[in-house]
N, C-alpha and C positions, 0 to 999 in steps of 0.2 A: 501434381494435379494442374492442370493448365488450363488456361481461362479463355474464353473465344468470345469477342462482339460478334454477335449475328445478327446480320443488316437483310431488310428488304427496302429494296429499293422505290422509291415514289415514284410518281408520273405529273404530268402537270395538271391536274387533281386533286391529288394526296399527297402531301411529304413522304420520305425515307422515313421508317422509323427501325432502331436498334435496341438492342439490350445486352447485359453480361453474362455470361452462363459460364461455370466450370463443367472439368470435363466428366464429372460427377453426376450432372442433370439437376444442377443447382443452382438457381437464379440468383446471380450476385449485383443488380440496379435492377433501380426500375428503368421504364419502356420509356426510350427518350425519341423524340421527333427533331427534326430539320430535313436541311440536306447534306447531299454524302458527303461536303468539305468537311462539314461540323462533324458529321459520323467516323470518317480520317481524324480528323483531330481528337478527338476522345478515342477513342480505339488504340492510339497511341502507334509502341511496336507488338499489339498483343492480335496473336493468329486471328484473322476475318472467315467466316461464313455467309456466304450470298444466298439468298431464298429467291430461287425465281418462280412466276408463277405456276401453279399447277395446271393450268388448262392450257398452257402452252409445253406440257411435256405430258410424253404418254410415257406411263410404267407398267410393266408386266414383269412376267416370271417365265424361264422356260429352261426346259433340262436340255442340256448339253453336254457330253461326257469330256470335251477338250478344258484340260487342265490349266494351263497357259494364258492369265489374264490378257496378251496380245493379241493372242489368237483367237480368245473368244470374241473380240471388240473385230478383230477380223471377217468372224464368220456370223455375225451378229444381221449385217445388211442383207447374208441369204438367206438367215434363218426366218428373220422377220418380215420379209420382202413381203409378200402376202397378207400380210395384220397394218400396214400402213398404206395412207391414200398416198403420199407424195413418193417424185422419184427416191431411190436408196439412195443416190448421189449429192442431192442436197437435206440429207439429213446428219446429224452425228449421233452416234450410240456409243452408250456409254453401261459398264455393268458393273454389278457389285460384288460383296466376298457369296461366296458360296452359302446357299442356308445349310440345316442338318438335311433336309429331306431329296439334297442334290441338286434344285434350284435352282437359278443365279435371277438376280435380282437385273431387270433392263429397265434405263431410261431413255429414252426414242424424242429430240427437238431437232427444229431445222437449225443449220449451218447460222444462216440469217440471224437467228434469234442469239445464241452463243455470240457473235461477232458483235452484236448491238450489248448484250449483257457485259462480256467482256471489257467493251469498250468506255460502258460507262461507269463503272467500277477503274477501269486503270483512269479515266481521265480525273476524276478524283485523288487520283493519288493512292487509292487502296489494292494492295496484292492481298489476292484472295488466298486463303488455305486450301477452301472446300468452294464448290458453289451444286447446290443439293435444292429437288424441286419441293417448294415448299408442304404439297401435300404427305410426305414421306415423313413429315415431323409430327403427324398421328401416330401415337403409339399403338404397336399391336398387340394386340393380347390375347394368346390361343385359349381358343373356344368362344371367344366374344369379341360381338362387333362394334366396331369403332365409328363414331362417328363426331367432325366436326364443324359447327358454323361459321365462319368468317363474313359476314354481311350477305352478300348474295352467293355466295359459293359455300360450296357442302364438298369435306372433305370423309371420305369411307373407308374402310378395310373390314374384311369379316375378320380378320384373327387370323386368316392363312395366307389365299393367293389372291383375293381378288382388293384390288385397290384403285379407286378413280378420285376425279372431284366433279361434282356437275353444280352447273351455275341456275335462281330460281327455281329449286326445287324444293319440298316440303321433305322433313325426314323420312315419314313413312314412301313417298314418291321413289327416294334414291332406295331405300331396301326392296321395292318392287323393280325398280333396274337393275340391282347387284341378284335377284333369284332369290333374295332372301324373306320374301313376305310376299301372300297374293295368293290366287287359286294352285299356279303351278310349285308355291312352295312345297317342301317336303317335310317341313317341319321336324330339322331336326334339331333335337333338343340340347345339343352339346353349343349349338350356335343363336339358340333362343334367348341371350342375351346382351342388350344392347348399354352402351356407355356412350353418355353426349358430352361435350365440351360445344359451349357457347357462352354470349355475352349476357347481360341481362335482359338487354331489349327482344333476343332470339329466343329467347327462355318463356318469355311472356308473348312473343308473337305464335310458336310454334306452343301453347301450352295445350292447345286442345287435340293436337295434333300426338302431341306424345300422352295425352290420357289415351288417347284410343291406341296405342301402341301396347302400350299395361294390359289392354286386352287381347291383343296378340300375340306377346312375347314373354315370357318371363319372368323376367324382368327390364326397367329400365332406369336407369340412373343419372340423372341430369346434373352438371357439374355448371357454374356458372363460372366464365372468369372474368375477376375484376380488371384485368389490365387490357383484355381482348384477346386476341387467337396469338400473336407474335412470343409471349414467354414457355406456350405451351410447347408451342412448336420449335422455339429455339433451346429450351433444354432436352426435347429428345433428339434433334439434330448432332449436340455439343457432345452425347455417348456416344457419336459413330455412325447411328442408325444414316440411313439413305442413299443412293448412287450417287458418288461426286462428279458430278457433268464435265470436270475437269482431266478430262482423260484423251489421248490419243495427238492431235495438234491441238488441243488447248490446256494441255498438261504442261503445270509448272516445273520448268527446271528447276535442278537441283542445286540448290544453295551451296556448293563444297564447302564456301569458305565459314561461314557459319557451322557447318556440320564437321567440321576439322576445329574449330576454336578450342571447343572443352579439352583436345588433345593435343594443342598447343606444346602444352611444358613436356608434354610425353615426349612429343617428338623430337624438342630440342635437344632432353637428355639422350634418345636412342641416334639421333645423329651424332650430339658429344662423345655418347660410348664410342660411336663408329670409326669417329677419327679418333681416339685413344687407342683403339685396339690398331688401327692401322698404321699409327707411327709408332705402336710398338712391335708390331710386325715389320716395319723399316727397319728400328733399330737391330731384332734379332737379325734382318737379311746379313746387314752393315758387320755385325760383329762377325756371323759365318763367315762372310764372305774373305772378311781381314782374315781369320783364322785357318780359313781354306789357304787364303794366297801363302801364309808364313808358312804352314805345314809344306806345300807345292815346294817352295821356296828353300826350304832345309831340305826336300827330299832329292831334289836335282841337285845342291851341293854335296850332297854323301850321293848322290849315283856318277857325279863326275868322279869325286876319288877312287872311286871302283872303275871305271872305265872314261879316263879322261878323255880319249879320243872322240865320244859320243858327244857332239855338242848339238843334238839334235832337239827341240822341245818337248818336252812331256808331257801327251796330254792325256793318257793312263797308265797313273801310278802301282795299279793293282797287276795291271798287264807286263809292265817292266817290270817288277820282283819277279813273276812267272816266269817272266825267260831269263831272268840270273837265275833261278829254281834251277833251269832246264841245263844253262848252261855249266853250273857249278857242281855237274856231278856225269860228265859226256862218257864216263868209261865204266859206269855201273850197269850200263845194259850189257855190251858185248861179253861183256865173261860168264852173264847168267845164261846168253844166247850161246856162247860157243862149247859151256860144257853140259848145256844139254845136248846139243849135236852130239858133242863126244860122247856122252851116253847115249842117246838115241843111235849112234853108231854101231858102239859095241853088241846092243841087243839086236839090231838089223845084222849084223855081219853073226851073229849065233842062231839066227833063222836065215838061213843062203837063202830059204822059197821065198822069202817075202823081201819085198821092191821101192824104195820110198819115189813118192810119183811126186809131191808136191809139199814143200815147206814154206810158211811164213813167220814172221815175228811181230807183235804189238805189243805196248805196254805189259812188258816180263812178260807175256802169253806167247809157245810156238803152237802151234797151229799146223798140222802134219797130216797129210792125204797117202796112205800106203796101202799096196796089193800084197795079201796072205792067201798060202793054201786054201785057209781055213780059219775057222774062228779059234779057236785053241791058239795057233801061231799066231796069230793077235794078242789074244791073252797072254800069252809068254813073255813079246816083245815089251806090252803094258809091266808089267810084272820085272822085265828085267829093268825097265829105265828107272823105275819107284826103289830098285832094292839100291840100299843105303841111305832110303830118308833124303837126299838131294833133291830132288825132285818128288813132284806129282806127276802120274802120268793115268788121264784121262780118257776111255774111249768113248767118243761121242756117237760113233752109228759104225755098223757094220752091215753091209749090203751085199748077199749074197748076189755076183755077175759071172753068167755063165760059171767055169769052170773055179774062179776064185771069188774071194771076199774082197771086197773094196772099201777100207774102212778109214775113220777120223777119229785122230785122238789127239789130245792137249797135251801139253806140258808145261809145267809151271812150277818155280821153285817152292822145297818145300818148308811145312813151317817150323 
């Protein structure tokens, strides 16, 4: 639960006055006055809320379908263009979370005013959390309209979309401005009733004022508060409620080094794991790497005793054993190669029609292109080279061309 001073600031008039509020909407001191050193200096290191006035920001509501808090604050100056007297250029807008009913909450001040509020809160010494216009710390409460007195300013909301402050007004006056009381009212009964917050002296100056209200509305329910308008409005501020004016170039940066602390020791350990796993990932390199060079190392002295004349480097091991493979056995092809010819002979020389055109040899495979009468003489010659189990003899195609067969057939030892 986190605790907020919510300061408004004086004038040369009035003092600053502040107060404690958790984020609960629980007033923790009472309602202190000075100025904003002394409001710094009690405030300590605990989050600030600024309340600037409400008649120097306009708030409204407007639907927008862009999702994108940047881009709403983007397209905010075309949407509103038309609802404000001043150029869009020197105003700043600023918007809030989303309601349920798709909404987004806007607060519309000049440039001016933000540079002058900003300036005199840093020149104090205080970094702001929030800084939210005071009249948004009326609470709202669907189906019932809100109203509150601050001296000469009257802060409104019916309970949905409409929300102002006008200054020298009588209550019933501002619900004839809000649509909510009068000939053109509609009387409807879900919003016929009203809730006051004021001081004592507003309570007794406006009393005849809200008897005749009793006979217009309702109900109405006059709240008196003993400390004045500031605790009211700073514990619905401290929930969240309100647009924070502090958005777009008056948006505070981000703290990293504070928002990194609490994971301080986390980091220290996951860097520590980091270099443990990586010099132990050295050490494993270091040991392969030894164990590679010994292995390298015995295997060129036993490839010298086999072939001392090679003093050449070895830079595959797997590739030299393959060619002693090859080499350590030079006389096991020709005699598989030569006595299938000699059979393939004997069966060609007992078919005189038939002609061998073409022989090859691969790995123990021949590979034989020969012209028969016919396919039969084919089949024979297959047939004679197989008898004895020595061979396999395979015919792969036989193509009847013109007059003869032109066929392919395998040989390969057999098993």
């Amino acid at each position: 639960m986190a605790e907020y001073v919510v300061i408004r600031a004086g004038n040369a008039a009035e003092p600053s006055e502040w107060v404690l509020v958790d984020s609960n909407g629980t007033q923790k001191s009472r309602v202190s006055t000075g100025t904003l050193d002394q409001a710094a200096s009690e405030a300590g290191d605990r989050p600030v809320i600024a309340l600037v006035p409400a008649l120097d920001v306009m708030t409204t509501q407007i639907a927008i379908p862009i999702r994108s808090a940047a881009k709403i604050r983007s397209a905010l100056p075309f949407a509103l263009e038309e609802s404000v007297a001043d150029d869009v250029d020197k105003l700043h807008f600023a918007s809030g979370s989303r309601r349920d009913d798709g909404r987004v909450p806007v607060a519309v001040t000049s440039k001016d005013n933000m540079q002058r509020w900003v300036e005199t809160y840093a020149a104090a010494g205080i970094e702001l959390a929030r800084m939210v216009p005071e009249n948004q710390g009326l609470p709202v409460l669907p189906g019932t309209m809100s109203l509150l007195i601050d001296g000469r300013t009257t802060f409104f909301n019916d309970g949905d979309r409409i929300e102002f402050a006008m200054q020298d007004m009588k209550p019933s006056d501002v619900l004839v401005a809000a649509g909510c009381l009068g000939d053109d009212h509609e009387g409807d009964p879900e919003s016929s009733h009203l809730v006051v917050f004021c001081d004592a002296d507003s309570a007794q100056r406006f009393e005849t004022d809200f008897i005749a209200l009793r006979h217009e509305l309702d109900s109405v329910d006059v709240n008196v508060l003993q400390e004045g308008a500031l605790p009211k409005i700073a514990v619905t501020v401290a929930t969240g409620q309100g647009v924070n004016l502090l958005q777009g170039a008056y948006g505070r940066t981000p703290e990293y080094a504070a928002m990194l602390r609490p994971w301080k020791t986390a980091a220290v350990l996951l860097i520590g794991l980091g270099l443990l796993a990586f010099v132990a990932k050295g050490v494993d390199y270091y040991r392969l790497s030894s164990e590679r060079d010994a292995l390298q190392a015995q295997f060129t002295e036993e490839y010298r005793a086999i072939r001392p004349g090679d003093t050449r480097d070895i830079a595959d091991p797997a590739n030299t054993v393959r060619s002693l493979q090859r080499g350590a056995s030079p006389g096991a092809a020709p005699p598989v190669f030569l006595q299938s010819l000699e059979a393939l002979s004997g069966a060609v020389s007992g078919n005189s029609d038939a002609s061998l055109e073409a022989i090859s040899y691969r790995a123990g495979v021949v590979d034989i292109r020969l012209v028969a009468p016919d396919v039969a003489t084919l089949d024979q010659i297959q047939q004679d080279v197989a008898r004895g189990g020595a061979f396999q003899a395979t015919i792969q195609s036989a193509e009847q061309v013109g007059d003869v067969v032109d066929g392919r057939m395998q040989i390969r030892e057999g098993s």
